[in-house]
Structures are given as structure tokens and as C-alpha cells.
C-alpha positions as CSV (number, residue, x, y, z in Angstrom):
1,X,23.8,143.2,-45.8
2,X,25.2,139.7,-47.8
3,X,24.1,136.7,-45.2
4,X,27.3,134.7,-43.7
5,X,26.0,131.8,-42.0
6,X,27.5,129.1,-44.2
7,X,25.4,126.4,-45.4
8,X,22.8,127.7,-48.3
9,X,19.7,125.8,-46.4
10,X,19.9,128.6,-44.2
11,X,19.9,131.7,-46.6
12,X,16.6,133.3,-46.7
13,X,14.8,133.9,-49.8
14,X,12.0,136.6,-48.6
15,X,13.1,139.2,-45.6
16,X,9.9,140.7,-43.4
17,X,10.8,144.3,-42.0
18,X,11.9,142.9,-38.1
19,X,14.6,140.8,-40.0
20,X,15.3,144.2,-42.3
21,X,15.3,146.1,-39.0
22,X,17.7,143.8,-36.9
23,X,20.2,143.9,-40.9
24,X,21.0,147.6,-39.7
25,X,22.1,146.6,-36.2
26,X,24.1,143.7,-38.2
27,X,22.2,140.5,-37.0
28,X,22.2,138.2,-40.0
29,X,18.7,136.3,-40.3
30,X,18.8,132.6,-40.9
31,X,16.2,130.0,-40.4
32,X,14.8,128.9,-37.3
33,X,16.7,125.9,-36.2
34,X,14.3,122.9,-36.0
35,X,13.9,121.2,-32.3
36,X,14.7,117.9,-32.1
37,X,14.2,115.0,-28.9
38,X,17.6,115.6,-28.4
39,X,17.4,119.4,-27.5
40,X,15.0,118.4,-25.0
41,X,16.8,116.0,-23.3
42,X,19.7,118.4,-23.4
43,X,17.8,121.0,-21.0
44,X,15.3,118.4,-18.9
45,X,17.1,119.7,-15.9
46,X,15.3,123.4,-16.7
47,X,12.0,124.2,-16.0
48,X,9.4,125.3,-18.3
49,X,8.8,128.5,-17.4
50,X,7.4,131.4,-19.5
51,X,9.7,133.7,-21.4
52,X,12.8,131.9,-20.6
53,X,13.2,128.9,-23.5
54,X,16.0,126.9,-23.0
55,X,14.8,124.1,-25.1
56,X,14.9,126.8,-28.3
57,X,18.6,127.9,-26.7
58,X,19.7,124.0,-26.8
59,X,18.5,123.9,-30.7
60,X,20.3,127.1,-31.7
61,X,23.8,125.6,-30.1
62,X,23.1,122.5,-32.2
63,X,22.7,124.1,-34.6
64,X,26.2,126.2,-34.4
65,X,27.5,123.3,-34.3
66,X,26.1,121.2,-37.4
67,X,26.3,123.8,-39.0
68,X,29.8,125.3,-38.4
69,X,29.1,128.4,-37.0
70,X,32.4,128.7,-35.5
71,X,34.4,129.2,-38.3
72,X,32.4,132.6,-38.8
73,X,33.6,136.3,-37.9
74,X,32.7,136.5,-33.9
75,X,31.1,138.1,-32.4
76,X,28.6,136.2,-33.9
77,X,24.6,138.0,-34.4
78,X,21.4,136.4,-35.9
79,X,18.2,136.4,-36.0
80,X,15.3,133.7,-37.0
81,X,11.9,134.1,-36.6
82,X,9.3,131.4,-35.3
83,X,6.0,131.4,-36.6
84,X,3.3,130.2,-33.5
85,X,3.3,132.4,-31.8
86,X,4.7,134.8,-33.9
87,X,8.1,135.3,-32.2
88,X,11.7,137.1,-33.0
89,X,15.0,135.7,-31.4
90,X,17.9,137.1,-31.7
91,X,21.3,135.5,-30.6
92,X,25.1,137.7,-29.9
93,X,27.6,134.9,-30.0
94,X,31.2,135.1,-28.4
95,X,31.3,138.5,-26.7
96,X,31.9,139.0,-23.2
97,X,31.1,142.7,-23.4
98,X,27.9,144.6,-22.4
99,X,27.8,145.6,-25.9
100,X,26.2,142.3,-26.8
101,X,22.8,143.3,-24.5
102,X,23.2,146.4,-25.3
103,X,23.1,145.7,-29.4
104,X,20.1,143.6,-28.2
105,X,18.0,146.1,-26.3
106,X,18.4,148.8,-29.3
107,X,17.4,146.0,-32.0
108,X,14.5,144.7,-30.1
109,X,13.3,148.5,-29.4
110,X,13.7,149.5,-32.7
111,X,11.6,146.7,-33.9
112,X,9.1,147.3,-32.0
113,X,8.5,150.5,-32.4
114,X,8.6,150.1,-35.7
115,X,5.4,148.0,-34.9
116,X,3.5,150.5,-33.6
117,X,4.4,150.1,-29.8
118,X,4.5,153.5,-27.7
119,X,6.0,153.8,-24.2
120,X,7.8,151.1,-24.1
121,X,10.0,150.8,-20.6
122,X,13.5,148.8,-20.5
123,X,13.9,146.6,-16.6
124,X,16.9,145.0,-16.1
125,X,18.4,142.7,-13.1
126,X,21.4,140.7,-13.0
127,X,21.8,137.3,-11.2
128,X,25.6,137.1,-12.1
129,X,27.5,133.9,-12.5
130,X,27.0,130.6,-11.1
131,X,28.7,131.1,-8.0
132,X,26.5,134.6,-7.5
133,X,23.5,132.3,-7.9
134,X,24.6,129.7,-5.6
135,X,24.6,132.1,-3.0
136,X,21.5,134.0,-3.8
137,X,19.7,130.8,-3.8
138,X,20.8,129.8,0.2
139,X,20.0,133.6,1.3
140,X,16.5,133.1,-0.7
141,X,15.8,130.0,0.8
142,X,16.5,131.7,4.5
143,X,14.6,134.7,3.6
144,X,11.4,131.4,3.0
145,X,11.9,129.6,5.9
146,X,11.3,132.8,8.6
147,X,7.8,132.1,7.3
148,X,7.1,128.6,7.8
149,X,4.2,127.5,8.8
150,X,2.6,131.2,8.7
151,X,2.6,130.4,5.0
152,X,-0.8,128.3,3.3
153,X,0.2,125.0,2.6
154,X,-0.2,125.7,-1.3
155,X,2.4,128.5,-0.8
156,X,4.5,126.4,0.9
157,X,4.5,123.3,-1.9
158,X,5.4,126.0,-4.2
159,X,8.1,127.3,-2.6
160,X,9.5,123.7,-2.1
161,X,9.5,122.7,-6.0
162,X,11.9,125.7,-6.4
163,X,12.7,129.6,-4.0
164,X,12.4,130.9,-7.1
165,X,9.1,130.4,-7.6
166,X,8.6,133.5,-5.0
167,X,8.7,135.4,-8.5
168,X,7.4,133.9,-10.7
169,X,3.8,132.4,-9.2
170,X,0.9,134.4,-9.9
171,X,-0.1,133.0,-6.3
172,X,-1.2,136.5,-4.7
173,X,0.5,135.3,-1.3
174,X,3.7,134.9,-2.8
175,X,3.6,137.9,-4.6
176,X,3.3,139.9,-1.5
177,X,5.9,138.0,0.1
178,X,8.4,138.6,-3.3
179,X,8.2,142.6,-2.6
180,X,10.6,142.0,0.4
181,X,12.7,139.2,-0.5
182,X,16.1,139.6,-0.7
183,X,17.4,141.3,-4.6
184,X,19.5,139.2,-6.2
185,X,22.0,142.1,-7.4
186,X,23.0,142.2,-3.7
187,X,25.0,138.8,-3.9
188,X,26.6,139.3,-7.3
189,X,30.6,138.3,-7.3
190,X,32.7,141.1,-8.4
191,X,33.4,140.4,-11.7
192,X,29.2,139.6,-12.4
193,X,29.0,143.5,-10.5
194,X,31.7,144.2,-13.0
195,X,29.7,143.0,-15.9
196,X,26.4,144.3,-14.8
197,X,28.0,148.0,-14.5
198,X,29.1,147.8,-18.0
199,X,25.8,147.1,-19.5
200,X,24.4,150.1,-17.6
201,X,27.0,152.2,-18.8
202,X,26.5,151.2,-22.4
203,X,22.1,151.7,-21.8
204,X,22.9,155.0,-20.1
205,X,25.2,156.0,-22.7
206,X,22.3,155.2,-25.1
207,X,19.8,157.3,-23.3
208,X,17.4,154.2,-22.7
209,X,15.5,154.7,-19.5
210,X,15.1,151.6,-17.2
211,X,14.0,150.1,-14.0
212,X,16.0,147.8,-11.7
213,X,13.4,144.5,-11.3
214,X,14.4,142.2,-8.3
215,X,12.1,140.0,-9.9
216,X,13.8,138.8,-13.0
217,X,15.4,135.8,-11.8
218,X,15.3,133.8,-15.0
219,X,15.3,130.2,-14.8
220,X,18.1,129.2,-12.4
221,X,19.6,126.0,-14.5
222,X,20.7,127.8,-17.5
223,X,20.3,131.6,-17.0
224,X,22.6,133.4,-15.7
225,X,24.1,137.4,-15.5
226,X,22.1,140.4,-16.9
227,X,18.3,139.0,-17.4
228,X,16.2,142.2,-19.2
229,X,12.7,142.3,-20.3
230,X,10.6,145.1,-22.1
231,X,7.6,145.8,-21.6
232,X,4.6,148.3,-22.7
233,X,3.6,151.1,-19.9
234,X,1.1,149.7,-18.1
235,X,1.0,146.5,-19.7
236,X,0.8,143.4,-17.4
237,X,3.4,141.0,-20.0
238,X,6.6,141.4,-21.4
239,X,6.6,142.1,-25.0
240,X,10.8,140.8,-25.3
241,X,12.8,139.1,-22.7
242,X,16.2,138.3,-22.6
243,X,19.4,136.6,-20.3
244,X,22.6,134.7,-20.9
245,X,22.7,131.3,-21.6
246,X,26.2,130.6,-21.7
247,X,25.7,127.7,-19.3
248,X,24.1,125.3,-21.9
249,X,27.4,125.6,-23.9
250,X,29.3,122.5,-22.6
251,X,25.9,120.7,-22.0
252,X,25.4,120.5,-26.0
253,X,29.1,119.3,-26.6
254,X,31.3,122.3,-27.1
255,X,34.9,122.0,-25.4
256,X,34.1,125.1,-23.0
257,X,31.8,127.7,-21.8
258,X,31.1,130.8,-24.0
259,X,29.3,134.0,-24.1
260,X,26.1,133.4,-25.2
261,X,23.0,136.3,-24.7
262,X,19.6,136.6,-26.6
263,X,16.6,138.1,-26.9
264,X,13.1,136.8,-27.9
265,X,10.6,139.3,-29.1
266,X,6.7,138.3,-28.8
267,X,4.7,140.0,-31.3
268,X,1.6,137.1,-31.6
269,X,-0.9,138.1,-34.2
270,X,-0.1,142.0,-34.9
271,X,3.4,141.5,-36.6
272,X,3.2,143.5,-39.7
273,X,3.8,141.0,-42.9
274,X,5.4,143.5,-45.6
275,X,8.4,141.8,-47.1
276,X,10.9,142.1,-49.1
277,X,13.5,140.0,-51.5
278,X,16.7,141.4,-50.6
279,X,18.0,142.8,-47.6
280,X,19.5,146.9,-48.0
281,X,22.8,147.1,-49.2
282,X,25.6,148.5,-47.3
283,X,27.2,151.2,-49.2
284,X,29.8,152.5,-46.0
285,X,31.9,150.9,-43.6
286,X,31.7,152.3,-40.0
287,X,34.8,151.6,-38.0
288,X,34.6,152.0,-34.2
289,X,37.2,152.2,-31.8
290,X,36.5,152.6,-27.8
291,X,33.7,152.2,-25.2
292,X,32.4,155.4,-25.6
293,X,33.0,155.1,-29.9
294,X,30.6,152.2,-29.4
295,X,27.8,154.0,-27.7
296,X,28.0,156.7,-30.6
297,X,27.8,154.0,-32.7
298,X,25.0,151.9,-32.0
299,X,22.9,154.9,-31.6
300,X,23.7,156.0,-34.8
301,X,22.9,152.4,-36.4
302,X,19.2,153.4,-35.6
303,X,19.8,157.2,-37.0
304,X,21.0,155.8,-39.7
305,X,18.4,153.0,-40.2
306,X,15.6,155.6,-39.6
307,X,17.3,157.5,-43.2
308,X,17.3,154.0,-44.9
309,X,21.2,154.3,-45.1
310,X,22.5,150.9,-44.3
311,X,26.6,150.6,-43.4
312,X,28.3,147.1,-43.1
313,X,30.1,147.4,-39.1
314,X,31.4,144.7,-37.2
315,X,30.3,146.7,-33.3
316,X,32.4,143.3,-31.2
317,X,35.3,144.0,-32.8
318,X,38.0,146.3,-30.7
319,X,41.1,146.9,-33.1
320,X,41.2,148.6,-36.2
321,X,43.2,145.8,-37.1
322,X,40.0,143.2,-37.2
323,X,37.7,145.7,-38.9
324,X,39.5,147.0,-41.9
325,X,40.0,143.3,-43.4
326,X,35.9,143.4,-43.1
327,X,35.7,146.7,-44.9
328,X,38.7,146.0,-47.5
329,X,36.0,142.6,-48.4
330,X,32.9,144.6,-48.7
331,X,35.0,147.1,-51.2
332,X,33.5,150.0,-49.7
333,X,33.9,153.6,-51.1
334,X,34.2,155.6,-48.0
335,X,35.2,154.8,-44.1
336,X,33.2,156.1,-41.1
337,X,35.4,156.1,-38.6
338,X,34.5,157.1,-35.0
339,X,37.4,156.6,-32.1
340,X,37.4,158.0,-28.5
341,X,37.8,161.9,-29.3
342,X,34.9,161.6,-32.0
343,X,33.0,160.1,-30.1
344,X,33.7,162.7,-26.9
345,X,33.0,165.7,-29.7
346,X,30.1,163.9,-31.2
347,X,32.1,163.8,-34.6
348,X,32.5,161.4,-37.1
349,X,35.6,161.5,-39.7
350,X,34.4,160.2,-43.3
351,X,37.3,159.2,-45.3
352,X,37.5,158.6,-49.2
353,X,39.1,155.0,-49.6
354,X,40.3,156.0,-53.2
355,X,41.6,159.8,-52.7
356,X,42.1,159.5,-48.8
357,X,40.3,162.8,-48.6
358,X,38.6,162.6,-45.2
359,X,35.8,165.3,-43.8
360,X,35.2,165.6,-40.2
361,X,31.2,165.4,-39.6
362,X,29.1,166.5,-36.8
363,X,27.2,163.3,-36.0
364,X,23.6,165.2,-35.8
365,X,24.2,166.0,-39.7
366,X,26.0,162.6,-41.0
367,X,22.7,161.2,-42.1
368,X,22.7,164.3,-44.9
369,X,26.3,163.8,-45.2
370,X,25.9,160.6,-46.5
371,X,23.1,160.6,-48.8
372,X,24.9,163.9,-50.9
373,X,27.7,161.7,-51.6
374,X,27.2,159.9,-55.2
375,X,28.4,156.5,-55.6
């Protein structure tokens, strides 16, 4: 898949297999973006706190902006990967959807897996919108105060720097008092409930089992909605965490609050170092039309990725109308087009671009289909 992020200092000249991996899902990999002072002073009002980086977030949205981002195709996806510790982060740009964690979740799985990771287990929460967090904060900090001075007094400065602090303080005290707090998903607005629905529907569609964690609260100055983590059975640290940012929009000098979601993907010292020069080549475009076509979709994206058969797709796209311009530029041979009854029967039409002769192909087989045709 041909990189789009404008500006040649950001083209990549060597791909390693995460960045080949996320190509399928169609994340384009760039650079890291570099931080600068003026990141940090961007986000001094958010707490260092591990797995949730706002300081990277701040250099990305400079970034889209120096760099003109905007003028790309959105939904936008990327991926960059920082060296120490060996980390992964990718970014979907502009989509209000669930679609954008769920894209995220499947990437970040796939990659992993592909690193040799077993049992890996999905836990989600939701904090929902500013206005849901305002309101989780003052029952949280009524839920502290029953406890007063039954608390130690280093439980008690803790608690004071921040209630959220309940969760994420390794103080054995406060982690006995976190497994009753109140759960954040029970003061979510209705359109954050909305929201938080969707993504389940789109990870239940996708046959990705999870948990519900109360605990994953993010970092209240900048996180906000669906917060998700994955992490190894039995493992004590997440292995990829991610959350909205959309509140850091504005704060780096864009006109207006947009979607913003990511996930960052910690592989430390066991990252596999293959690479290659060129990312695969597309050779189909897949055209997707509904909620339930998008499910089908993105699950085949890793069937497909699994039979080293890469298609060029634009998944945040809706209409037919803003796909085929996409598929009329990448001059491809044949269209794979799945809409709501294809996706219900578990179908998939296949249309020749040049004769218009079209097959209809069980999904389960399409990998085959594909690979018999001769272009």
C-alpha cells in the first residue's frame, strides 16, 4: 500500500513486519514525530502516568498540523514506531465511529500475535465525554471521603493529589478500596453510552472476547470515552493501551475538537527485526457498505493478511460514493464489494472492473478465490 502522508521526510525507506502488519488494516506508517519543549508545555496540565502519553499525543497533532495532514483522505490511520522502549502507536484520525477502536484492537492483536504472544485478553471501559467525567469525578470523590480518617495518612495524600489515583497506585490499601468504588460506566451521558455500545457491537461482531475493567480510568485531563488495554493471561502489565484524545485538539491550535483514538503497543526488547523495502501491493479494492458490512470486513482484512493478499479499502468511509474515486485511483482490476445482505449471508460479490462480470463468493473461500485469479 503507496504511503499518503504528504511531505517526503516522512516516507519510510525500510518497513519492519508490525508496520507490514498494520499496511493490511490500512494504517499508513510514517516517522515518529520528534517531541519538542512545546509539546510539553502543551499537556503540563496532564499527569505522567504510565501507559497514557499525552506528551507523544501533543507531538503527533503538531505534527498534523506542520505537516498538513488535513488535506488527506479521513478517516485518517498511521502508524510510527519509537525505538526506547521499543513501542508501536497507532493513530485513527476523524471518525466518530466505533469502527476506529475497533480497526485498533484487530491491528494491535494481529501484531502481536504475530510476535509470538498467546492468550491474549481484550478489557475495555469507557469514561465518556467531559461532562460524564465531571460527574464521575464528584461521585468518586464522595465514594473517598466516607473513609476519612480510617484511611493511613499516605493513602490519604494520595487520594488528595488526584481520586483517580484509587486506580492507579500500587498502594495495597487503595487497591482494596478501588474493588468497590463506584464504575465509571455508570455516569456515562447518553450519547458517551451511545458510543460505548457501538464499539461493543463492532468487538462482538468480531468475535474478540473481553472484560469490562472499572479500573481503566485513563488520565483525566486528556482521555476521554472508550479507554482499552490488552494484556497477556496472567500477566501483571498491559502489552497495548489505548483511549481518545480528542481533548488535546484545540489545546495544540486547531479551530475545533475532533475525533482522535490510538493505541500504543509495548513490545520492549522481543520485537522481531525482519524488514523489508516495500510495503505489499494491493492488487483489489474492497468496498464496504453498512455496520454489519464493516464487521465482515475488518475480519477479513486479517484472513486476508494471514494469505499475504493485500487489498487497498478505505473501512471510515460510508458511501459508495467516497470509495470508488479511491478504487478508480488505485486502477484496480476487480471490486470486492460487501453491503448489508453480504454481509448477513457471509458473501462477498467480486466484480471484473473491465468485463463487469461479477461472482458471488462465500467469504470462508475468498482467500482461494482470489489468489486463482491472474492479473
Amino acid at each position: 500500500m503507496e504511503t499518503r502522508a504528504p511531505g517526503q521526510s516522512f516516507k519510510l525507506l525500510q518497513f519492519d513486519k508490525p508496520l507490514v502488519i498494520a499496511s493490511y488494516f490500512g494504517f499508513t506508517p510514517i516517522t515518529a514525530p520528534k517531541l519538542t519543549p512545546d509539546d510539553a508545555e502543551v499537556v503540563s496540565h496532564c499527569r505522567k502516568l504510565p501507559y497514557y502519553d499525552a506528551l507523544d499525543k501533543a507531538a503527533l497533532l503538531r505534527t498534523y498540523i506542520e505537516r498538513d495532514f488535513a488535506s488527506m483522505p479521513h478517516p485518517l490511520a498511521l502508524i510510527y514506531k519509537s525505538k526506547k522502549p521499543l513501542t508501536y502507536t497507532l493513530h485513527y484520525i476523524g471518525s466518530p465511529s466505533g469502527i476506529a477502536e475497533a480497526a485498533l484492537i484487530r491491528t494491535a492483536l494481529s501484531i502481536l500475535t504475530d510476535q509470538g504472544w498467546k492468550n491474549l485478553r481484550l478489557e475495555l471501559n469507557s469514561i465518556g465525554d467531559k461532562d460524564s467525567l465531571t460527574f464521575y469525578e464528584r461521585e468518586l470523590l464522595q465514594y473517598v471521603k466516607k473513609f476519612g480518617t480510617s484511611l493511613s495518612e499516605k493513602a490519604r495524600l494520595i487520594l488528595k493529589e488526584d481520586a483517580f489515583n484509587l486506580f492507579h497506585s500500587d498502594d495495597e490499601e487503595l487497591k482494596r478500596l478501588s474493588t468497590s468504588a463506584p464504575a465509571s460506566l455508570s455516569y456515562l451521558s447518553p450519547q458517551s453510552r451511545a458510543h460505548f455500545k457501538e464499539v461493543l457491537e463492532f468487538i462482538e461482531g468480531l468475535g474478540i472476547e473481553f472484560d469490562i475493567s472499572p479500573a481503566l480510568v485513563g488520565e483525566k485531563n486528556h482521555s476521554s470515552h472508550t479507554i482499552f488495554g490488552i494484556r497477556a493471561a496472567g500477566a501483571r502489565d498491559l502489552l497495548a493501551t489505548g483511549y481518545h484524545y480528542s481533548r488535546l485538539s484545540k489545546r495544540v491550535g486547531l479551530e475545533k475538537e475532533f475525533p482522535l483514538v490510538s493505541i500504543s503497543i509495548f513490545l520492549g526488547d522481543k520485537g522481531k527485526t525482519r524488514v523489508y523495502k516495500e510495503l505489499p501491493k494491493p492488487k483489489f479494492y474492497l468496498v464496504q457498505l453498512g455496520r454489519e458490512a464493516k464487521i465482515r470486513t475488518l475480519g477479513l482484512l486479517e484472513e486476508l493478511r494471514q494469505q499475504h493478499i493485500c487489498v487497498q479499502h478505505f473501512l471510515g468511509k460510508d458511501k459508495l460514493s467516497a470509495q470508488l474515486p479511491d478504487a478508480d485511483a488505485l486502477s484496480a482490476s476487480h471490486l470486492i464489494i460487501i453491503g448489508h445482505k453480504e454481509a448477513l449471508d457471509g458473501t462477498a460479490t467480486v466484480r471484473n472492473v473491465s468485463t463487469r462480470a461479477q461472482d458471488t463468493i462465500p467469504l470462508i473461500l475468498l482467500p482461494q478465490y482470489l489468489k486463482k485469479i491472474n492479473l
